[in-house]
C-alpha positions as CSV (number, residue, x, y, z in Angstrom):
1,X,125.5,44.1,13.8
2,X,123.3,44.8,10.4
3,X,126.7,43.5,8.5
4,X,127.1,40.6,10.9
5,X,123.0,39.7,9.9
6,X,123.2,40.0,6.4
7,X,126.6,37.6,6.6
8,X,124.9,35.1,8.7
9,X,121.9,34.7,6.1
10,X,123.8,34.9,3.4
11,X,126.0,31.1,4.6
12,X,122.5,29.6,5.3
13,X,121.4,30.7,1.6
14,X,124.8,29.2,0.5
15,X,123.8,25.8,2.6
16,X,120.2,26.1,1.0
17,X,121.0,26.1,-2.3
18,X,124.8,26.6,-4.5
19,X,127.0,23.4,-3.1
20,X,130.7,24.3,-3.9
21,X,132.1,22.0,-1.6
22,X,131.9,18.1,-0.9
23,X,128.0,18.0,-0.1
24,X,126.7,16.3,3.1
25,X,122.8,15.4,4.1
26,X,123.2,15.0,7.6
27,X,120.1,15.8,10.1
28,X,120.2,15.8,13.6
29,X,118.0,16.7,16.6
30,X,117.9,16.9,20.6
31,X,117.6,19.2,23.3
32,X,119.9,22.0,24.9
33,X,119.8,23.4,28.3
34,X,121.9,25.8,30.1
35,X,122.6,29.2,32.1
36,X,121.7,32.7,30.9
37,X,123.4,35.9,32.6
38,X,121.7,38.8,31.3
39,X,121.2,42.9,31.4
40,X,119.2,45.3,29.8
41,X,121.3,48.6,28.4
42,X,118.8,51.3,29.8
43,X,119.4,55.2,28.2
44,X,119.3,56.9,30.9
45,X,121.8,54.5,32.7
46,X,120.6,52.4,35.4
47,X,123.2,50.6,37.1
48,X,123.2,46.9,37.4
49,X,124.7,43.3,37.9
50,X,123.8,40.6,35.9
51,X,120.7,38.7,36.4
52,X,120.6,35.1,36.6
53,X,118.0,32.2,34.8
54,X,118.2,29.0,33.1
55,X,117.2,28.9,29.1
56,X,116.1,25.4,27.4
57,X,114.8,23.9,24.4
58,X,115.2,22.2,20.9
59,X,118.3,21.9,19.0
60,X,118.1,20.9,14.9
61,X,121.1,20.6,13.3
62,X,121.4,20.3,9.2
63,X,124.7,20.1,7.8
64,X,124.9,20.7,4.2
65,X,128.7,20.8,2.8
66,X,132.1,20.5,3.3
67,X,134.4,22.8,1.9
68,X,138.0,22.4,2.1
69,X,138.3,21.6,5.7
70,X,135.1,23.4,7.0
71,X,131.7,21.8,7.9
72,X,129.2,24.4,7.1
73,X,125.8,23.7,8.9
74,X,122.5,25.5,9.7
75,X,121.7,25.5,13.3
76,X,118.2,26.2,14.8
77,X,116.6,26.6,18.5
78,X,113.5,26.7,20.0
79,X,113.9,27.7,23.6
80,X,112.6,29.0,27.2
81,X,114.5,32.0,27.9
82,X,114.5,33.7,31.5
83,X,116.2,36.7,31.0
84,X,115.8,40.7,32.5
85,X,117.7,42.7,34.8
86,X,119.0,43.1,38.2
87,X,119.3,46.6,39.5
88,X,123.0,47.1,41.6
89,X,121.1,50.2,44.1
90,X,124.5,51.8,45.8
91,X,125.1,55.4,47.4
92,X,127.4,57.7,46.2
93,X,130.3,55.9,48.1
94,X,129.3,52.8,46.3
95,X,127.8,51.4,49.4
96,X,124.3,49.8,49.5
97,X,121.0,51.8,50.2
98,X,119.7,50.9,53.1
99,X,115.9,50.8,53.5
100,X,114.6,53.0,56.4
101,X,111.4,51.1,57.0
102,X,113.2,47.4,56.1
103,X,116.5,48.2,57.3
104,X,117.8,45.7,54.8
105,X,120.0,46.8,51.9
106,X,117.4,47.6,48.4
107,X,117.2,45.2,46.3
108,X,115.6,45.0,42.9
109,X,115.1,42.3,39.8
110,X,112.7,41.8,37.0
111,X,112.2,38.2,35.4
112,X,111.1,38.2,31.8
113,X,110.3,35.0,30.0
114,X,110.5,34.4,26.0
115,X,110.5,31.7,24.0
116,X,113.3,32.7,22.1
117,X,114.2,31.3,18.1
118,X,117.9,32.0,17.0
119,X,118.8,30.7,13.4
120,X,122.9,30.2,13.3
121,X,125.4,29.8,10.4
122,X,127.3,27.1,11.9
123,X,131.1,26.5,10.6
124,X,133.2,24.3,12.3
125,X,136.8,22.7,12.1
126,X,137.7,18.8,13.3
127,X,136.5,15.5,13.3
128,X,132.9,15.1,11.6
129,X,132.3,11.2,13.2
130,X,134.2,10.6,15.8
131,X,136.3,12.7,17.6
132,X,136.3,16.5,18.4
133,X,135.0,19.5,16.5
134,X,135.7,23.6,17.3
135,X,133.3,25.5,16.0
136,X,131.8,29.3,16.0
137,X,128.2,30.6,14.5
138,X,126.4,33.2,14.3
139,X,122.7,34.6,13.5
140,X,119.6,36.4,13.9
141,X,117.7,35.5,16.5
142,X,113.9,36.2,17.5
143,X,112.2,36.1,21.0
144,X,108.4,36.4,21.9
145,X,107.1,37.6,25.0
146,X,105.3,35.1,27.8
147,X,105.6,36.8,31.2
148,X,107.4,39.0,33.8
149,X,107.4,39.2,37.3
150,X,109.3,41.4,40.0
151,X,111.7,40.9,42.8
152,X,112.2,43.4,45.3
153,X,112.6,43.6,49.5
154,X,110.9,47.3,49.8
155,X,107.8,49.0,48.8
156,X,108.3,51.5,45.9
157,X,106.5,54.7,48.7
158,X,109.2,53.7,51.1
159,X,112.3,53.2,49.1
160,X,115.5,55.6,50.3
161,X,115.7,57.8,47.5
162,X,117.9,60.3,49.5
163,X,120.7,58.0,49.4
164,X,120.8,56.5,46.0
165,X,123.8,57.9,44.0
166,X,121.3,57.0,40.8
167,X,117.8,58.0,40.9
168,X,116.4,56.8,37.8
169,X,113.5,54.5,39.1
170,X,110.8,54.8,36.3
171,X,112.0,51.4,34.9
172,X,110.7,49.8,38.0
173,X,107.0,49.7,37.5
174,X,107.2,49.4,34.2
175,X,105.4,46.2,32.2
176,X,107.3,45.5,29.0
177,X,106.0,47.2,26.2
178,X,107.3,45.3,23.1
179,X,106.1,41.7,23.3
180,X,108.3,41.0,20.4
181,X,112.4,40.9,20.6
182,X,115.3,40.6,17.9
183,X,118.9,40.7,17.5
184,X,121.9,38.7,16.6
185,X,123.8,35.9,18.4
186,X,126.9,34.6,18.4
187,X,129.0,31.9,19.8
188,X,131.8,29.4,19.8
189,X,132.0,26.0,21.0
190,X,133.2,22.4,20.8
191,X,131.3,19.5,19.5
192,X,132.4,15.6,20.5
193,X,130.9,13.0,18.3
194,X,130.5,9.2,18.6
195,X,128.7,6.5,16.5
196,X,125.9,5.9,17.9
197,X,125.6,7.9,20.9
198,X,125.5,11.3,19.4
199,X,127.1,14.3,19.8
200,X,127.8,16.4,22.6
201,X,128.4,20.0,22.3
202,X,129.5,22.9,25.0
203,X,129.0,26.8,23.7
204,X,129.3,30.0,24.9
205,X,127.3,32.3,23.3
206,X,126.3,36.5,23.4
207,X,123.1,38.1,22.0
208,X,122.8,41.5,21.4
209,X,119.2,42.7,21.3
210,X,118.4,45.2,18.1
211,X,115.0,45.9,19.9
212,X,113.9,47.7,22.8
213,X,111.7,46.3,25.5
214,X,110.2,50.0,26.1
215,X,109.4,52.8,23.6
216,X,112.1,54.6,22.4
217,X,110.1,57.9,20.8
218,X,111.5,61.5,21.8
219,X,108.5,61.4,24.1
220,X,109.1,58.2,25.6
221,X,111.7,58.1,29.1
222,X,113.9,55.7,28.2
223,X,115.6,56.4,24.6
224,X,117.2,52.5,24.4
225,X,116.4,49.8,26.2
226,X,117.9,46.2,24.8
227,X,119.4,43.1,26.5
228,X,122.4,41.8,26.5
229,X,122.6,38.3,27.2
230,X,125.5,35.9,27.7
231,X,124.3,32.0,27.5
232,X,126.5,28.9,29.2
233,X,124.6,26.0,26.9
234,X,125.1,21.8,26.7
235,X,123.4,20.6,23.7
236,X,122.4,16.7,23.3
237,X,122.2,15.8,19.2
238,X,121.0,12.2,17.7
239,X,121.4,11.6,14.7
240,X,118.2,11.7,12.1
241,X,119.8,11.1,8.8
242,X,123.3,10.8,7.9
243,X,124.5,10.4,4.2
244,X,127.4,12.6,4.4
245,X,129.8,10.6,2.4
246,X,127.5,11.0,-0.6
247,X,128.1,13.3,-3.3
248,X,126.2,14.8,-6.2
């Protein structure tokens, strides 16, 4: 992941500032908008399915060169992320707790909501005005904490601890302890362009979080604790400036 980092910055320093290629000037903004299934990798393990939530935000696109027959751009987001985790609460025949007060299956989510900022080394392969483009990208990518909130169908005194195959629960009253998250994304894509309308891209993308939501000290109870994220995204671009048949 460190390599992966230093690889990604390393193409947007080669957009900033050495052109070896045929150079382009082309700027383009919009919005984006899409799906985010999402985890948190708890040490101790606490088993889960994937929780649910909708991400969107601001898309600006810069693409700087063309060398041979790849279109290296810089790619940046500003977005609202809800992300967190969705506990899967089973007994040791992998059948659902049932509550002894509710009688209802236990069920338990947490919601936490970033705006998050990932900075992408953008490469892609195809058509640059009209037509399609396949592309892949990768970056850092930074997220700041707004909120959290909690989901669940028991109270924490009455839940069936008896039953539950895995008894690690400390996570569940637990507020997020590191407002700030980091890690590296990456996805791939396709882009469709037309003059004048803009272009229209589909990704799938994964983030791996470098950070920990909790402390992560020998005396701390949970020694990791980072998301995962998978991200279904559409992205809307219009064109700003575009000059890319000039060269130096």
């Amino acid at each position: 992941m460190r390599k992966l980092t230093v690889i990604s910055l390393l193409l947007i320093a080669l957009c900033s500032h050495a052109q070896v290629g045929s150079h382009r000037n082309d700027l383009s903004i919009g919005v984006n908008g899409g799906y985010i299934l999402s985890n948190v990798g708890f040490s101790p393990k606490v088993p889960q399915t994937m929780h649910g939530g909708i991400t969107g935000g601001l898309t600006v696109k810069y693409v700087c060169e063309k060398y041979f027959s790849t279109i290296c751009s810089i790619l940046a987001e500003v977005n609202y992320a809800s992300i967190g985790w969705k506990e899967n609460i089973l007994d040791r025949t992998d059948q659902p707790v049932i509550n002894p007060v509710t009688g209802l299956a236990e069920e338990y989510s947490r919601t936490i909501n970033y705006v998050q900022i990932p900075v992408f080394a953008h490469l892609a392969w195809g058509r640059e005005e009209r037509g399609a483009q396949f592309f892949i990208q990768a970056g850092p990518q930074i997220g700041v904490y707004l909120n959290e909130s909690t989901s669940t169908n028991f109270n924490f005194a009455d839940r069936n601890m008896t039953d539950r195959a895995n008894t690690i629960v400390a996570q569940d009253t637990m507020a997020v302890e590191n407002k700030f998250d980091y890690g590296i994304a990456a996805g791939i894509g396709m882009e469709y362009s037309l003059p004048k309308a803009g272009h229209f891209i589909l990704e799938a993308r994964y983030y791996f979080g470098l950070g920990n939501i909790y402390g992560d000290s020998k005396k701390d109870y949970f020694g990791k604790s980072n998301f995962g994220n998978i991200v279904f995204k559409f992205t809307y671009l219009f064109d700003i400036v575009r000059t890319k048949h000039k060269k130096h």
